[in-house]
C-alpha positions as CSV (number, residue, x, y, z in Angstrom):
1,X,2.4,96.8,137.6
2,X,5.6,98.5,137.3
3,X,7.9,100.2,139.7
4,X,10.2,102.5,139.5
5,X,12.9,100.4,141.0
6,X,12.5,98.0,137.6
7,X,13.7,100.7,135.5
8,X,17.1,102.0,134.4
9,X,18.8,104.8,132.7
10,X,18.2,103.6,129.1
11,X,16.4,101.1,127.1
12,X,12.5,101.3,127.7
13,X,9.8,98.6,128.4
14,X,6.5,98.8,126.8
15,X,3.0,98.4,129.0
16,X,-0.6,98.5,129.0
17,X,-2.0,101.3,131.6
18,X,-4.5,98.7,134.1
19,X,-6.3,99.9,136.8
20,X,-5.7,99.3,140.6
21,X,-7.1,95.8,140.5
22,X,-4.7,95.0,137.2
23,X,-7.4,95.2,134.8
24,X,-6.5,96.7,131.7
25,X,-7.9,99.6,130.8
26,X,-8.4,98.7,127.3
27,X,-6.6,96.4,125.1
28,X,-6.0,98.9,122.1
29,X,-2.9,98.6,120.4
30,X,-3.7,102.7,120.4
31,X,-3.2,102.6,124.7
32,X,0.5,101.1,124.5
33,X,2.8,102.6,126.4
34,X,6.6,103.3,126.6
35,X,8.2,103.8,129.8
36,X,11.8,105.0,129.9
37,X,14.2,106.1,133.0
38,X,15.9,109.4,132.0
39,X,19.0,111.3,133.3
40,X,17.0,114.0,134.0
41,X,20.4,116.8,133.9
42,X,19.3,118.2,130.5
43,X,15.9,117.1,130.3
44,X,13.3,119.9,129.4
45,X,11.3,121.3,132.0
46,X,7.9,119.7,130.9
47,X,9.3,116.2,130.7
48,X,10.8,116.6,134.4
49,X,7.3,117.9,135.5
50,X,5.3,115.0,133.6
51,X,8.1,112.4,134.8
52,X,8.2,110.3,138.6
53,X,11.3,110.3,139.6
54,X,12.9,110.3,136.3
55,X,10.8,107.9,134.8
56,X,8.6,109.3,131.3
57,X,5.6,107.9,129.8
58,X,5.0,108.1,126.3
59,X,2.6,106.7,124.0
60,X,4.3,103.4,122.1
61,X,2.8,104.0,118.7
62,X,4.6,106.0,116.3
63,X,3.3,109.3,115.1
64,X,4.4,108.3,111.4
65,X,3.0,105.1,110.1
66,X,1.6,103.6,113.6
67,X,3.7,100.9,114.2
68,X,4.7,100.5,117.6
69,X,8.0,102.3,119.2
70,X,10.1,98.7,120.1
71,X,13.6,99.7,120.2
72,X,16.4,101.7,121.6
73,X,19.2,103.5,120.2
74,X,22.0,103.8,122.7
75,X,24.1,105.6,120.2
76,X,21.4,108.2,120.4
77,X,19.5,107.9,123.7
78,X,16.6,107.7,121.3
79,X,13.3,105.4,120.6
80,X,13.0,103.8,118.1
81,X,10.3,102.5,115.8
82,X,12.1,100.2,113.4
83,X,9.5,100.5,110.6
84,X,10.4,103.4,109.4
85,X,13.4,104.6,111.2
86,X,11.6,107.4,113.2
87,X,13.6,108.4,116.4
88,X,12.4,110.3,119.6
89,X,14.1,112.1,122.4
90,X,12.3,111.1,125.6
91,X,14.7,113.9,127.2
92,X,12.9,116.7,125.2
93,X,9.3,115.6,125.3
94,X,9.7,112.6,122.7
95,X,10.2,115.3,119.8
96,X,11.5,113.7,116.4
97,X,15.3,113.6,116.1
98,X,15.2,111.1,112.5
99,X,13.0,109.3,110.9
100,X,9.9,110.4,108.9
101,X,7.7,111.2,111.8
102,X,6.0,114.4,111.5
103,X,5.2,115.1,115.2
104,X,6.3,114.1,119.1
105,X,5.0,110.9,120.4
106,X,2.0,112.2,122.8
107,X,3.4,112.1,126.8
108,X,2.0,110.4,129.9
109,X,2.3,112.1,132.9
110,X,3.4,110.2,135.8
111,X,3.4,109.9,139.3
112,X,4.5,107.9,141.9
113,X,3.0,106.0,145.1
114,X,4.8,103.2,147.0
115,X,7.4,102.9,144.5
116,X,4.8,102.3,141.9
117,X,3.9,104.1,138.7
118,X,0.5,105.4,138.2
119,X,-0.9,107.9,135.3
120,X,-1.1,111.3,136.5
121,X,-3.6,112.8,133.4
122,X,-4.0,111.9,130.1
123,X,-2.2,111.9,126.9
124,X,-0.9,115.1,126.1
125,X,-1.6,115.1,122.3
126,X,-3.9,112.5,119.7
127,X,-2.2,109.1,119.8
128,X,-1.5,107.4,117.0
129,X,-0.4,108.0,113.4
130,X,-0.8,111.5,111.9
131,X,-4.1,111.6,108.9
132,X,-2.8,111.9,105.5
């Protein structure tokens, strides 16, 4: 369980989505998750919308080669996936700012009860790497 409380402005923490009881909804590598605090002054519209209180979801595995999404760039305010050097903006809905990636990571939508995060929908796009 995460709350929103455990999160800053910055580096991100990678999670499994689990239901209520803390079961996991399935131990894919595919369901990994990234969750990221945002300053959301500049953020697009849709992030905002799919964020809770300026946290964003977005899937962990990169859209490029599938590794997973493990590090942050402060000099960027970027993630990171340090296979391949593909970078994300998780102000502008995850969409590629380096790196050989040929799409956005697919987004989470978020929302909040009690402090804690809970998925709001599902992904946004096909998780995972893109078919050669």
């Amino acid at each position: 369980m995460v709350k929103t409380a455990d999160l800053t402005v910055g580096p991100q923490v990678q999670a499994y989505p689990a239901d209520p009881s803390g079961r996991v909804r399935d131990g894919s590598r595919l369901n990994l998750v990234i969750l990221a605090r945002i300053d959301t002054a500049g953020a697009s519209p849709e992030t905002v919308a799919r964020s809770a209180n300026g946290v964003v979801a977005y899937s962990g595995v990169c859209t490029h080669a599938g590794c997973p999404v493990n590090m942050w760039l402060p000099e960027h305010s970027a993630l990171y996936c340090s296979c391949h050097g593909s970078e994300y903006n998780p102000k502008a809905g995850a969409e590629v700012i380096g790196g050989p990636a040929p799409r956005p990571l697919p987004a989470l939508p978020l929302k909040e009860a009690d402090g804690v995060l809970l998925v709001a929908g599902g992904f946004t796009a096909e998780v995972g790497a893109t078919p050669a």
